[in-house]
Steps between C-alpha positions, in 0.01 A plus 500: 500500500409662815391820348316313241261344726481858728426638173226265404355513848474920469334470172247245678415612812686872531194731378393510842823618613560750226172682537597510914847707405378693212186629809836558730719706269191660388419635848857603570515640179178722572633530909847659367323723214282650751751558751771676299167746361417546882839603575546759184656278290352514152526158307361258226303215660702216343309217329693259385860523776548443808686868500352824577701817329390828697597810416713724808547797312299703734728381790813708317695210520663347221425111509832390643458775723186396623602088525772581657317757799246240512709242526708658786224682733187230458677177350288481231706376178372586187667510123606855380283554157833643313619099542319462199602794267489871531101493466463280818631828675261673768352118526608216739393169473301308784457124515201340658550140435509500880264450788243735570596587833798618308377674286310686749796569755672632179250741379461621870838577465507661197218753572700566845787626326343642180315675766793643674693606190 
């Protein structure tokens, strides 16, 4: 019964709330989009995820290749894109249901060792 009434008390009074985390993800979403552009990383600007899919190709890594450098040299963990099927490969997946100061250390990372590949 407990979720019932948290339930009914979203649909009541939880607009305000909603419309404050869809503004959040929304400049995270944009924050991470421009970031992996700035650092050479082509990409879709997701709309509808809270995933960003860009595409390392022109790093010469293969996607577990480049998780796993990234991973190890700038502790940045990201998703290698061939996870999800042969076509995710060249692609790694980045999250950023996370806080933007995360976000940003993350990127600053990633540009540093795109940067120095």
């Amino acid at each position: 019964i407990t979720a019932q009434l948290a339930a009914v008390e979203a649909l009541r009074h939880g607009e305000k709330y909603m419309k404050k985390m869809v503004s959040e993800y929304d400049k995270r979403r944009h924050l991470i989009y421009d970031g992996l552009q700035k650092a050479g990383l082509k990409c879709f600007e997701p709309k509808g995820a809270f995933y960003i899919f860009p595409d390392i190709t022109s790093t010469g890594l293969t996607s577990e290749e480049f998780a796993e450098k990234i991973l190890m040299q700038e502790h940045v963990a990201l998703v290698p894109g061939n996870a999800f099927g042969d076509c995710g490969e060249g692609f790694v997946r980045c999250s950023y249901a996370t806080s933007v100061e995360q976000i940003s250390e993350a990127l600053a990372r990633i540009e540093h060792f795109v940067s120095h590949l």
